[in-house]
C-alpha positions, 0 to 999 in steps of 0.5 A: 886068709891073707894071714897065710901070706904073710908072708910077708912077707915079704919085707931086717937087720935094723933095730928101727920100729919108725915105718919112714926109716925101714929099708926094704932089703931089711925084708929079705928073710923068712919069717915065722907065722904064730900064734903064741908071740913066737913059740911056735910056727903055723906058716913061714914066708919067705921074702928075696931080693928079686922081689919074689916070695914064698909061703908055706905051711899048715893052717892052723886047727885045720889038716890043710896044707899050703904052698904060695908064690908071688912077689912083693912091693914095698910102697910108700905113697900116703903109709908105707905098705908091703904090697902082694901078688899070687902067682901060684897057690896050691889052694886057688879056693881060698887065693886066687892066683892074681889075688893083690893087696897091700898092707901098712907096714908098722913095725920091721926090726931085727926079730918082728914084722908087724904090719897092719891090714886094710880091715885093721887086723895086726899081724907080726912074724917072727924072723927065723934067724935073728941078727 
């Protein structure tokens, strides 16, 4: 379920896929979710400078649509990670508000975000107005 969220979202103008180099502000923008490398889109996130995001659409296979708010950290402690809290959601059944976690950041250009979650799954959005 983390999948919805990423949103990640939040967290692009740079062309670095070196996790040290990436610059948070590089993160402010909406981000498409896929699961066809970008064809088309089950979800958006989208990231803002006030470290405030949103995450909408329709889980895929299924007639279930969603709406999230939350905000976002990027951290760089041992691996530089994008860190999440829901505030508000429209499906507490799958995410609690207050729900947090944190995923590795692996790669943030200008047109993907692929990050990494603590179980190993590897996620990329898709930056909806490439630079």
């Amino acid at each position: 379920m983390k999948k919805l969220i990423f949103l990640t979202a939040l967290f692009i103008g740079i062309s670095s896929s070196n996790a040290s180099e990436i610059n948070p502000k590089d993160l402010i923008e909406i981000w498409g979710n896929s699961e066809d490398g970008g064809k088309t889109f089950w979800g958006y996130d989208q990231y803002f400078a006030d470290g405030s995001l949103k995450s909408w659409g329709q889980i895929p296979e299924t007639p279930v649509k969603y709406k999230l708010e939350g905000t976002y950290q990027v951290k760089h402690k041992f691996k530089l990670s994008s860190c999440l809290t829901i505030s508000k959601t429209s499906h507490p059944e799958f995410i609690p508000t207050g729900t947090h976690w944190c995923d590795e950041i692996i790669k943030l250009n200008d047109k993907v975000f692929t990050f990494k979650s603590s179980n190993g799954k590897m996620t990329t959005l898709y930056r909806q107005n490439p630079k």
